[in-house]
N, C-alpha and C positions, 0 to 999 in steps of 0.2 A: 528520550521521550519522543514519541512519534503522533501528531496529531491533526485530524483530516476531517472537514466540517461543510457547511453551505454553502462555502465560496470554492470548491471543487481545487483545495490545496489541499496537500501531506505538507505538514512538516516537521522538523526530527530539528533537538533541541539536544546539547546536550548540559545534561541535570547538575555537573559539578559547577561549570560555567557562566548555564543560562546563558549562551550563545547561540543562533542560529548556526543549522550548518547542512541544512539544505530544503529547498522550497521544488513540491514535485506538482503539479498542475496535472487534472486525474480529467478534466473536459464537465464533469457536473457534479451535483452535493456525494459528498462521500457518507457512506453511511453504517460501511463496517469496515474490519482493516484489523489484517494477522501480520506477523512475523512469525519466522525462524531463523536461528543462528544455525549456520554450518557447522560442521566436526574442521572442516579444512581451513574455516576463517571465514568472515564477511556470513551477508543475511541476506532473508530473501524477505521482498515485504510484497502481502498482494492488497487489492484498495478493490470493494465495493462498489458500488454507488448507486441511486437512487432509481434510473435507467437502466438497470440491469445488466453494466459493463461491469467485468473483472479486469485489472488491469495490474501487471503482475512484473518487479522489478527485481534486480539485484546486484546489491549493494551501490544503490542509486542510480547504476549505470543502464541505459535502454538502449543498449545494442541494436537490440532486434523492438520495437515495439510488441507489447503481449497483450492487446487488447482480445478480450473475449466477451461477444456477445452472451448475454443467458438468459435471452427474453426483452420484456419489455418491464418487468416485477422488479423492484426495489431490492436489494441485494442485504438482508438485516444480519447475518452471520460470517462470520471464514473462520477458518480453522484450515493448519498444515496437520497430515498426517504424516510420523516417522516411521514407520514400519511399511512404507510403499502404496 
């Protein structure tokens, strides 16, 4: 479970354990938030926020930071497209 709120955290839980297992700091309120699972393993998740950053990870790891500005407007949707 992946859950991302006013205090500008993701965090991913998992659901058989109720264990924390990873806390992602997004810089302000999150306020939408997709996933995709790959074909080849691992996920991608990207995080909204209220600021109008997209900020876009995978499989927790930020190699490269992915921030994208898109304005100054409140980000209320995402959605991954599979067909390109």
């Amino acid at each position: 479970m992946i859950i991302g709120g006013n205090d500008g955290l993701v965090t991913s839980y998992d659901l058989q354990t109720h264990e924390l297992i990873d806390v992602w700091a997004v810089g302000s309120k999150v306020t939408a938030l997709a996933t995709l699972s790959l074909e080849e393993g691992g996920f991608i998740i990207a995080a909204g926020t209220a600021v109008g950053n997209l900020i876009i990870r995978q499989d927790w790891e930020e190699i490269i930071p992915r921030y994208h500005a898109c304005g100054s407007k409140t980000i209320n949707d995402l959605q991954f497209s599979k067909n390109g």
